[in-house]
ZAMARGU-4260 file (C-alpha; in steps of 0.2 Angstrom, whole numbers, plus 5000, padded with zeros to 4 digits):
<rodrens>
0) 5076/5039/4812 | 5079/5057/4809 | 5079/5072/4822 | 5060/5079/4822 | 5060/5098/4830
5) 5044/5097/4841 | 5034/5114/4850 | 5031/5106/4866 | 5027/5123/4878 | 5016/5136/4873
10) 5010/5149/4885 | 4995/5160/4881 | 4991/5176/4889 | 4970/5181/4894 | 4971/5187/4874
15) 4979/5173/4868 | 4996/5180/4864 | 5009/5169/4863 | 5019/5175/4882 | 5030/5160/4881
20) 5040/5145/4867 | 5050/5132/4870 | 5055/5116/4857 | 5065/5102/4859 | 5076/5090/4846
25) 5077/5074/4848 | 5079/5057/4843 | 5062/5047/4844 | 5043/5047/4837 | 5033/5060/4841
30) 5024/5049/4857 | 5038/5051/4868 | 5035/5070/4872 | 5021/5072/4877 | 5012/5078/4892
35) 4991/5076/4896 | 4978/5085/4887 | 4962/5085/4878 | 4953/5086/4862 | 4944/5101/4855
40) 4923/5103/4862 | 4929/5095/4877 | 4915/5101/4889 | 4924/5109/4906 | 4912/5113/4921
45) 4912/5129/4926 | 4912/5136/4944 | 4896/5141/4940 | 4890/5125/4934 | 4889/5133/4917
50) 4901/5122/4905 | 4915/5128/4892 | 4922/5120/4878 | 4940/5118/4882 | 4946/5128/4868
55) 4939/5143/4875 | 4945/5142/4891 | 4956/5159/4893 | 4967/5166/4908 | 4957/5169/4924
60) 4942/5160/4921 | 4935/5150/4936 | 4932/5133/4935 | 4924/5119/4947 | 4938/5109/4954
65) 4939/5096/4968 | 4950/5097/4984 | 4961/5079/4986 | 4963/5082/5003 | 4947/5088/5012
70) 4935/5080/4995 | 4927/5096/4994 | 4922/5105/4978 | 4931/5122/4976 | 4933/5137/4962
75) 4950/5138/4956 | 4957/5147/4943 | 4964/5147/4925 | 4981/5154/4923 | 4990/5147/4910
80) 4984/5139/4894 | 4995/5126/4884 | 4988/5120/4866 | 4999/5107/4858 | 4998/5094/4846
85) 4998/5077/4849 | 4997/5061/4843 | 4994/5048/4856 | 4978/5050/4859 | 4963/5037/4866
90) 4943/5040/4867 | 4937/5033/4882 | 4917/5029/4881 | 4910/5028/4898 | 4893/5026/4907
95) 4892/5043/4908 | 4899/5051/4891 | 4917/5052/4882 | 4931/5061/4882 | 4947/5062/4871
100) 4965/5063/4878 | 4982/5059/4879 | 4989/5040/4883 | 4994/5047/4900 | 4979/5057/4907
105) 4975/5053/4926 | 4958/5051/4933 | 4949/5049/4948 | 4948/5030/4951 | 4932/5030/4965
110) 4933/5010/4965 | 4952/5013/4972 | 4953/5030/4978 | 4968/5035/4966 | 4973/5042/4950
115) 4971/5030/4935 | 4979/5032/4916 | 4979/5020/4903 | 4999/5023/4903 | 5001/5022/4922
120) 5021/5020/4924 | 5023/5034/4911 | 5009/5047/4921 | 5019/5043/4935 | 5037/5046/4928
125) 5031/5062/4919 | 5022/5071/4935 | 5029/5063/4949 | 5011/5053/4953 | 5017/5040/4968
130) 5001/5029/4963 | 4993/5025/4950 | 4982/5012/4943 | 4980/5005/4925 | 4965/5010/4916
135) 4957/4995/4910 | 4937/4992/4903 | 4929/4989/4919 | 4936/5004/4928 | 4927/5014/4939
140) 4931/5034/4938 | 4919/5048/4945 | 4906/5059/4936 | 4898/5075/4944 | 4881/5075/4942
145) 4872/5087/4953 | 4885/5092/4960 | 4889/5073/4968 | 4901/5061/4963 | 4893/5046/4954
150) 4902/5030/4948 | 4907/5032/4930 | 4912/5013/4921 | 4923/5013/4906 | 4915/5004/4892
155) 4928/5005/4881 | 4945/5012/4876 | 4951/5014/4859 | 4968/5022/4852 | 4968/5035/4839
160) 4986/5038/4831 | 4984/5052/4821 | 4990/5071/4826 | 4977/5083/4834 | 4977/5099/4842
165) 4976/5097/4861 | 4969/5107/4874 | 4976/5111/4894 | 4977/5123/4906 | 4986/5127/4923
170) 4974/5133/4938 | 4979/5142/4954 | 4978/5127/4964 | 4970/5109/4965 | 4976/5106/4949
175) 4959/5096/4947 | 4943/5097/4936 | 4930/5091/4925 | 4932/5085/4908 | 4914/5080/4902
180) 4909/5080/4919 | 4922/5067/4923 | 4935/5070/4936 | 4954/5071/4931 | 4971/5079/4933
185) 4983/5090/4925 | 4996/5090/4940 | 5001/5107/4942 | 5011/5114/4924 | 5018/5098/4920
190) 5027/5108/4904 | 5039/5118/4919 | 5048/5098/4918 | 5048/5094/4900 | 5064/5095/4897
195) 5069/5084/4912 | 5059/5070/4901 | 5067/5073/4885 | 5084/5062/4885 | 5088/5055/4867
200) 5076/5039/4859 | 5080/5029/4875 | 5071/5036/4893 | 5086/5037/4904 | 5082/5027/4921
205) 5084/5041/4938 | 5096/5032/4950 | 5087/5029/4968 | 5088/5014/4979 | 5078/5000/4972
210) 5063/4994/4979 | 5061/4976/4986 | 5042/4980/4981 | 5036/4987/4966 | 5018/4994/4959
215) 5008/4978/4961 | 4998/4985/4945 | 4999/4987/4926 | 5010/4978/4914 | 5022/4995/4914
220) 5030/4990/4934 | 5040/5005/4942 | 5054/5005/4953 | 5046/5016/4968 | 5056/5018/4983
225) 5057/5003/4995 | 5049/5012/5010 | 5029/5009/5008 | 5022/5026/5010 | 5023/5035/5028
230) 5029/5030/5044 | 5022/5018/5050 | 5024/5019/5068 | 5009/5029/5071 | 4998/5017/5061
235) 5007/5003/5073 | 5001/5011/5089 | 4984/5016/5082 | 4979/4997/5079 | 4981/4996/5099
240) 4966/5010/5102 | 4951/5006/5108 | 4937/5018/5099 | 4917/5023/5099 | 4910/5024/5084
245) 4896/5014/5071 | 4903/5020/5057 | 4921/5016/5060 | 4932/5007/5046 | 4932/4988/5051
250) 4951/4979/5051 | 4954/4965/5042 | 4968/4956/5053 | 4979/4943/5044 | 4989/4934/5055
255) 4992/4937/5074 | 4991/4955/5084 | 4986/4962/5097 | 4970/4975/5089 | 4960/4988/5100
260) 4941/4986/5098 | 4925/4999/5092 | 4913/4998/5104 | 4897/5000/5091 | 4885/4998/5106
265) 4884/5002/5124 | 4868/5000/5134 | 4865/5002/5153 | 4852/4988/5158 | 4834/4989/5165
270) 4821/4982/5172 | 4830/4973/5188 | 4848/4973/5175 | 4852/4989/5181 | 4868/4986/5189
275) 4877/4980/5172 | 4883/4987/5159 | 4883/4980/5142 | 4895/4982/5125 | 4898/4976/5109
280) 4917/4975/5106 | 4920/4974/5086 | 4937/4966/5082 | 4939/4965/5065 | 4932/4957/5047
285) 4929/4939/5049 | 4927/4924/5052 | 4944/4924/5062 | 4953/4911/5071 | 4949/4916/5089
290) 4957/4927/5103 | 4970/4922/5115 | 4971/4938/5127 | 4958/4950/5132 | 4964/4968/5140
295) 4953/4979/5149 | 4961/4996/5153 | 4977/4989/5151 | 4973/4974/5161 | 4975/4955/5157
300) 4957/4950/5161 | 4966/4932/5162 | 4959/4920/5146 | 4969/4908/5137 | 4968/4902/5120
305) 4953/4892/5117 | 4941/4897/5130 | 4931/4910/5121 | 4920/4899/5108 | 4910/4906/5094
310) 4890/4909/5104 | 4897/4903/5121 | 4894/4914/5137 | 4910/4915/5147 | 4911/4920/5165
315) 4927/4927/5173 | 4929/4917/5189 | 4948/4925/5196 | 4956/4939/5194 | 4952/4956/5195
320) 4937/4954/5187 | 4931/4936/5196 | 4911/4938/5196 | 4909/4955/5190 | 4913/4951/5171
325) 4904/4940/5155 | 4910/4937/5138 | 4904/4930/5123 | 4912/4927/5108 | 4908/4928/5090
330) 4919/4925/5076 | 4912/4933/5063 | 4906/4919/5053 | 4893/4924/5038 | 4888/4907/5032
335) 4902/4905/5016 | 4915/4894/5017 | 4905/4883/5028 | 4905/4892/5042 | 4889/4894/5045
340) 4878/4907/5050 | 4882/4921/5066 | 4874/4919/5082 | 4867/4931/5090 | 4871/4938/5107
345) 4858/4931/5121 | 4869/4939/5133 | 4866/4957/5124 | 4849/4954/5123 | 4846/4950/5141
350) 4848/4967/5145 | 4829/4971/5147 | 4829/4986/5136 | 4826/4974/5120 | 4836/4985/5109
355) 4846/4968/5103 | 4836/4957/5098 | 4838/4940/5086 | 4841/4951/5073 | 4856/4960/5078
360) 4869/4946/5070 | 4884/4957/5067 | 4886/4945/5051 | 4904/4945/5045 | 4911/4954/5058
365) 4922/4947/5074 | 4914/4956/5089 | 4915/4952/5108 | 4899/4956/5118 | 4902/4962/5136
370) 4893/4962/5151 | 4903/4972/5166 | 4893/4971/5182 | 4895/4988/5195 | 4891/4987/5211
375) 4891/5004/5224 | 4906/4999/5239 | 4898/5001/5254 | 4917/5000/5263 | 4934/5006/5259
380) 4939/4987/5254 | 4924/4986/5242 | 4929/5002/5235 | 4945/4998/5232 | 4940/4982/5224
385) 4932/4990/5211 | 4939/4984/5195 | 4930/4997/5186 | 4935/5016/5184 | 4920/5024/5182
390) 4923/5025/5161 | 4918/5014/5150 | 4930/4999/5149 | 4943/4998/5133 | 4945/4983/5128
395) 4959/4976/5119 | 4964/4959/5111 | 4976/4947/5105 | 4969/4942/5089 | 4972/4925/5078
400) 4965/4932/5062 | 4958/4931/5047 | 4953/4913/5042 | 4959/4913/5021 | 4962/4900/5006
405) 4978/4892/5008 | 4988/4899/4995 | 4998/4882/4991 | 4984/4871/4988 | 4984/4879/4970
410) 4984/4873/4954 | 4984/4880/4940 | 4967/4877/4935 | 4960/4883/4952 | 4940/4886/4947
415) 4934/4886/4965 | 4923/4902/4969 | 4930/4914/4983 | 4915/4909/4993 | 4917/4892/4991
420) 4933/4891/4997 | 4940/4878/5013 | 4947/4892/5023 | 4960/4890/5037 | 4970/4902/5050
425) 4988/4909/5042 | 5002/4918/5043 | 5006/4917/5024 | 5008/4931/5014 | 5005/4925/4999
430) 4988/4919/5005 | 4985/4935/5013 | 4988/4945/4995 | 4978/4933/4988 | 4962/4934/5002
435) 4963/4955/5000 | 4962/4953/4980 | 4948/4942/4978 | 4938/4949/4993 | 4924/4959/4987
440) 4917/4968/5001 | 4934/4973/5008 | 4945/4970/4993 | 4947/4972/4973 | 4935/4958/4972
445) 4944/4950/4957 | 4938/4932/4950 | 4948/4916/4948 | 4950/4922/4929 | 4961/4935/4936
450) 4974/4924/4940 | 4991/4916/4934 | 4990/4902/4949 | 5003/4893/4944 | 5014/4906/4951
455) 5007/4911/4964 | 5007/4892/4972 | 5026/4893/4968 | 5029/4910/4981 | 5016/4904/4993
460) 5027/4888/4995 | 5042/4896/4994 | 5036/4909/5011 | 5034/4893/5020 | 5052/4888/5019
465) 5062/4888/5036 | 5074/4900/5039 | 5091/4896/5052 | 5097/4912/5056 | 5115/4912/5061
470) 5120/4915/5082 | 5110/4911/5097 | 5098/4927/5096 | 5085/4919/5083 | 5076/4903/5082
475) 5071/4895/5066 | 5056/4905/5056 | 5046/4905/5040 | 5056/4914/5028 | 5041/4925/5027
480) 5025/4929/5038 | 5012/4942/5039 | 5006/4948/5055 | 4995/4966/5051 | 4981/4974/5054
485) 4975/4982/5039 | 4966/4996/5038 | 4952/4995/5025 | 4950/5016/5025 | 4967/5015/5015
490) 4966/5015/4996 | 4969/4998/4988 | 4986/5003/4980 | 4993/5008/4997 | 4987/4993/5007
495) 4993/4981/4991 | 5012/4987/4991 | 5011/4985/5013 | 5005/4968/5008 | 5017/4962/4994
500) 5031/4971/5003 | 5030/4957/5017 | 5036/4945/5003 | 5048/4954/4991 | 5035/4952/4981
505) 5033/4958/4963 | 5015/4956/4956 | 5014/4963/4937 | 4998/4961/4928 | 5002/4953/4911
510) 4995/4944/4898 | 4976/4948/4906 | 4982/4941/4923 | 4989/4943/4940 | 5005/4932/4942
515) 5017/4933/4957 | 5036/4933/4959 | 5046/4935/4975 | 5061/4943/4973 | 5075/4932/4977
520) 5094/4926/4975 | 5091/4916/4960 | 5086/4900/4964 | 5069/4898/4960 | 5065/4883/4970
525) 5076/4889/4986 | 5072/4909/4994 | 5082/4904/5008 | 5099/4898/4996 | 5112/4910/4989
530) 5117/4900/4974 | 5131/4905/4964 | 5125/4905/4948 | 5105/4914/4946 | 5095/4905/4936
535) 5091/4916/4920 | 5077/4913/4906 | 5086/4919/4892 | 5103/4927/4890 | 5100/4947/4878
540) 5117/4952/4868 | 5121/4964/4855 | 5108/4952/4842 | 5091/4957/4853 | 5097/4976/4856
545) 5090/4989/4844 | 5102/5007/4844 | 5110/5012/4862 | 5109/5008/4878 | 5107/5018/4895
550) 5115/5014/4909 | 5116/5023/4929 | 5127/5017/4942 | 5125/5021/4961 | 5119/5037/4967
555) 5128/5043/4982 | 5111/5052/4989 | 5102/5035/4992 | 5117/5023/4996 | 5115/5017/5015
560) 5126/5009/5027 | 5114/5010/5041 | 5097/5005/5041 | 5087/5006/5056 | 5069/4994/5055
565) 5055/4999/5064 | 5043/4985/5066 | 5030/4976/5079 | 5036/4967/5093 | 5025/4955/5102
570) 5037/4953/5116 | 5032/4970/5121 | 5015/4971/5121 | 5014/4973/5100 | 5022/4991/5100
575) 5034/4996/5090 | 5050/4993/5093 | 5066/4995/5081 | 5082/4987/5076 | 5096/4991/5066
580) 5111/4984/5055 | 5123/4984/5053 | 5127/4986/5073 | 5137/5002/5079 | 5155/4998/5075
585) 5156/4981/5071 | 5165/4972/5056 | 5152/4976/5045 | 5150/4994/5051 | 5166/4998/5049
590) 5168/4990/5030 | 5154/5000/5025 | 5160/5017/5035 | 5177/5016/5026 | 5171/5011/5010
595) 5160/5027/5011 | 5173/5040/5017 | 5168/5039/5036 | 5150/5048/5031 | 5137/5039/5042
600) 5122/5038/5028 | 5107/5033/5039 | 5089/5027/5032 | 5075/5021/5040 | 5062/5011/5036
605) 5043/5002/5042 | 5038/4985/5041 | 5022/4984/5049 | 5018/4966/5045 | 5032/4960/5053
610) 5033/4954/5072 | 5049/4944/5071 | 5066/4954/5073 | 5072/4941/5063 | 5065/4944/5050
615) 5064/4966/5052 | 5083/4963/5052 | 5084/4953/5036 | 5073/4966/5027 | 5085/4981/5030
620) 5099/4969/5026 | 5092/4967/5010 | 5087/4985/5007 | 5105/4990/5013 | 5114/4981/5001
625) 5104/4984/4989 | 5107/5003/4989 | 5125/4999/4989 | 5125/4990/4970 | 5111/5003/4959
630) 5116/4998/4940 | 5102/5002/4930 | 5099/4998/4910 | 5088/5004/4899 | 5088/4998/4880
635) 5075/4993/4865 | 5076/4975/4860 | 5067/4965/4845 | 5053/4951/4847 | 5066/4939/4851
640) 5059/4945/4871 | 5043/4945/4869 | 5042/4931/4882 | 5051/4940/4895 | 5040/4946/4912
645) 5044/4956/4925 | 5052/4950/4938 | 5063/4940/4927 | 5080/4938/4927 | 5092/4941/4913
650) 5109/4939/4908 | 5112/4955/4898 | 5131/4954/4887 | 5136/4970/4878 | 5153/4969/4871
655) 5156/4989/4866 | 5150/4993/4885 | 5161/4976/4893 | 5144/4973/4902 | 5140/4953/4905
660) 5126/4952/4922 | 5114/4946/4927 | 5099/4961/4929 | 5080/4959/4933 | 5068/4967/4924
665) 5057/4978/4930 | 5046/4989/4915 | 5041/4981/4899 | 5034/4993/4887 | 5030/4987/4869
670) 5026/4999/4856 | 5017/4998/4839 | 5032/4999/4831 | 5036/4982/4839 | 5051/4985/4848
675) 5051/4982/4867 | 5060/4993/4878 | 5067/4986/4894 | 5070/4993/4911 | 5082/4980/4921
680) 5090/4983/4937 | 5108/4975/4943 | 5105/4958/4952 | 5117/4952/4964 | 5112/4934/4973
685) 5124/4939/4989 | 5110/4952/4994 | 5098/4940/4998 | 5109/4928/5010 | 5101/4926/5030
690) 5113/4941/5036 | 5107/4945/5053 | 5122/4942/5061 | 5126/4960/5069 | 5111/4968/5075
695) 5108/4983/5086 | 5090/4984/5095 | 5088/5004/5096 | 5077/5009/5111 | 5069/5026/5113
700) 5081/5037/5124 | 5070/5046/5138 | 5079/5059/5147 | 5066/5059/5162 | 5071/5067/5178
705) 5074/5053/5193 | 5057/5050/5202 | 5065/5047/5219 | 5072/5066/5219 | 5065/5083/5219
710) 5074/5094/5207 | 5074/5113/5213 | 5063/5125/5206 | 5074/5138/5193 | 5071/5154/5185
715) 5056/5162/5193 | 5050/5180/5191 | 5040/5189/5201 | 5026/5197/5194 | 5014/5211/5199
720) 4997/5207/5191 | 4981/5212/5196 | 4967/5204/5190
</rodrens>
């Protein structure tokens, strides 16, 4: 393969001189540097709703765009232009049109609420996208027409590998607009980074920590940064709000939490009803499991589990409340899975005001209808006996959610349609994954077709297993569990990655279908076991590998030898609470400190699925040791892999480099040529061992002043002000 000199950054001035060159040599084809553009008489919509052909498009024109953040359309303008040649170039027919562009050009995926490219992992390594999903037939992107986002489906996509001239452009801000009246993006000037792209004929892989998760779609699988987005905390404590609203998102809670409700309806009564008040309390998608607790302003209204049945009326007879409050239940059945259909709520509708009627079902959707009784205190004791503060009441609940298909009743050949289903309570995470991507009214909606079952039966077992955790802090536990309240506002890719993060799991999208694989030590019948030899599917040497190999050891700026866990604890009400290994000057601690020069190198990181400290500890043991051993290989083999998947392990043997491991893989990518290039990450079976051994439970410090003393009054000024 000879060196090819390639212009790769042309910058035109508003008279189309040429204000700025660059060009690269490298080993490789021409499809390796690259970066997104379009064809020639791509149609761009002007500000003005007028539209330009894209090769006219000159420095300070003003073209529609669209805001990310506030999903408002805005003028922005043009102020650079970039014309290169390319050759990796797909025509996209959709519902509404076609446009021509590079492999790697995002759009607006309305279905997901994120960018999409038929090359997702290499969008993302390019322009620094944190999501993307694979562009597929069947996607959904956004077309403007009449100045309104409509769904746009693809048709079809089909690759054109012959050299054309290409079309881009820089704009002021947004960095979003209209190709053929299709939403995309150029993110910013992508050319300012080229040469950072441009290593030699093998992509060099950037050392960062590893993730114990990974981008749950596309056949290319990154290796994203273990922490799942933002910090969670706030989300935690959001779940436990109580809200007015009917047109609020509705949770879906897998597993068991303590949730705040959305009142949807509040209603004083009439005609002799007058001194009740009554509410609908929404809890969440159903049907669910039931509720155990009831809180109202922060008071335990006293129920146990298994006195609130789906329909049944249910008067509080002690307590606070004793006489003065009713409940009904109602599980959100909506007559699938044979649950039958949703009662309505007789207690709502004997209000008097016949504003709830038969009609009003809530079908699908968990709700607890209220009736609080107020009476006027006629004495000081009755006053005071008032249970009610004059608001109304915010309810709260501890939830036994979702009801979902158990995950290890799967076989292979699973046909049974998502409605179908025998559903049952469950802490599973693999069952939970499996629920969100199937559901079509919360979910991705896919089909049975969809699926590689086979594996999936294989980690939903494996979750199940029971974990001993070493000392007398821990009791025995499911290896892993999911507890979350998930927010159906949140885009699917965010709320997939919280979802296969619970499980290590590794979900790439190959051959057509979904499969699943945990990431463990080795042993692919035992997630709990360290074994000393992993168990490999096929051994690469100096035979499969085609030219040079990459390799990047540890990175100093992401190595940790603290993690502090944030995660939910039931024992205190389902706050969040933290825990951090290794404890403060303890064997480990030490080990670490000196093997790192005495530099305390702190990370933090949410796991908002999780109420077991447990099991919070053993996820930042994981993620610590991880970031402590960051090998990563990159290398183009022949057919001989063509079997490999992601998630697989490897031994990899190069004699010239002394390298014999064991590595997972984590990318694939197959080009026409037919070679494969491989992206694998170090594997070490002694990162996965039940290490929770030397824990420290951090507790928020507050430096309150003592109640029982007055402090004296400082730094006062007198003032002569006249008003």
């Amino acid at each position: 393969m000879t060196k090819q000199k390639i212009y790769n950054k042309i910058v035109y001035d508003k008279d189309m001189n040429i204000i700025e060159e660059d060009s690269f040599m490298y080993d490789g084809p021409v499809a390796q540097c690259k970066f997104i553009c379009f064809a020639a008489d791509t149609k761009v919509l002007m500000a003005d709703d007028t539209e330009k052909n894209i090769q006219d498009i000159v420095v300070d024109d003003v073209v529609k765009s669209w805001n990310q953040k506030t999903k408002e359309l805005e003028p922005a303008r043009v102020i650079k232009l970039m014309r290169p040649l390319h050759d990796d170039i797909i025509e996209i027919e959709w519902e509404h049109g076609k446009t021509t562009n590079t492999f790697d050009h995002p759009f607006w995926d309305q279905e997901n609420e994120c960018w999409m490219s038929y090359k997702p992992t290499l969008t993302m390594d390019r322009y620094k996208f944190k999501e993307m999903m694979p562009m597929i037939v069947g996607s959904v992107g956004t077309f403007l027409k009449d100045n309104q986002p409509v769904k746009s489906k693809i048709i079809s996509i089909t690759e054109q590998r012959k050299e054309i001239q290409t079309y881009i452009f820089q704009l002021d801000k947004n960095n979003t607009f209209f190709a053929n009246g299709h939403l995309t993006h150029n993110k910013g000037n992508p050319l300012e980074k080229i040469k950072d792209a441009i290593v030699g004929g093998i992509k060099k892989l950037v050392g960062k920590v590893v993730s114990i998760i990974t981008s749950p779609f596309g056949v290319n699988v990154d290796i994203p940064d273990y922490d799942i987005g933002v910090d969670q905390t706030a989300a935690i404590e959001g779940a436990l709000v109580t809200k007015d609203s009917a047109v609020a998102n509705i949770p879906v809670i897998y597993g068991k939490r303590m949730v705040g409700t959305t009142r949807v309806y509040v209603e004083s009564g009439s005609g002799g009803n007058e001194q009740y008040l009554y509410v609908a309390h929404v809890i969440g998608e159903g049907p669910i499991n039931g509720v155990t607790k009831v809180m109202l302003d922060d008071n335990d209204v006293g129920i146990t589990s298994g006195q609130l049945t789906h329909g049944s009326q249910f008067n509080v007879t002690s307590g606070k409340y004793s006489g003065r409050l009713t409940l009904q239940f109602f599980d959100g059945r909506n007559n699938k899975n044979g649950s039958g259909a949703q009662l309505h709520s007789d207690l709502l509708a004997s209000s008097g005001n016949n504003t709830w009627g038969a009609e009003h079902r809530l079908e699908g959707v968990a709700y607890i209808a209220a009736r609080y009784q107020w009476k006027e205190g006629t004495t000081p004791e009755e006053v005071k006996a008032n249970p009610y503060l004059g608001n109304v009441p915010s309810m709260i609940c501890e939830v036994e959610g979702k009801k979902i298909f158990d995950a290890k009743t799967l076989t292979a050949s699973h046909s049974t349609a998502y409605d179908d289903e025998t559903i049952s309570y469950s802490t599973n995470p693999v069952s939970c994954l499996l629920d969100y991507m199937r559901n079509p009214v919360y979910g991705k909606g896919l089909t049975n077709d969809d699926f590689s079952y086979a594996s999936w039966d294989t980690a939903a077992h494996l979750c199940e297993q029971t974990v001993s955790y070493p000392g007398t802090n821990y009791s025995d536990t499911d290896a892993f569990s999911t507890n979350y309240v998930l927010d159906t506002g949140t885009s699917l890719m965010s709320n997939t990655k919280i979802l296969c993060a619970a499980f290590r799991g590794i979900m790439p999208y190959q051959g057509g279908k979904y499969h699943l694989v945990i990431e463990h030590g080795g042993d692919n019948t035992d997630v709990v076991a360290t074994p000393s030899s992993p168990t490999t599917v096929m051994t690469v040497n100096n035979d499969h590998i085609i030219g040079g190999m990459s390799i990047d050891g540890e990175n100093k700026l992401n190595k940790v030898n603290r993690v502090i866990v944030t995660y939910v604890n039931p024992i205190e009400d389902y706050q969040p609470d933290q825990v951090a290994f290794p404890a403060t000057d303890s064997a480990v601690d030490k080990q670490f400190m000196a093997e790192d020069n005495n530099t305390r190198l702190e990370s933090r990181i949410s796991v908002p699925f999780c109420t077991s400290k447990a099991q919070a500890e053993q996820y930042g043991v994981v993620f610590l040791k991880k970031s402590r051993t960051q090998k990563l290989i990159s290398f183009q083999t022949n057919l001989a892999t063509s079997n490999l998947g992601v998630g697989d392990l490897i031994r990899v043997q190069n004699e010239h480099l002394s390298l014999d491991g064991v590595f997972r893989v984590m990318d694939i990518k197959v080009s026409l040529a037919g070679t494969i290039e491989i992206n694998a990450v170090e594997h070490q079976a002694s990162h996965y061992g039940i290490g929770c051994t030397g824990n420290e439970v951090i507790k928020p410090v507050l430096n309150l002043p003592d109640p029982t003393t007055a402090q004296p009054v400082t730094n006062l000024t007198a003032v002569n002000k006249r008003i």
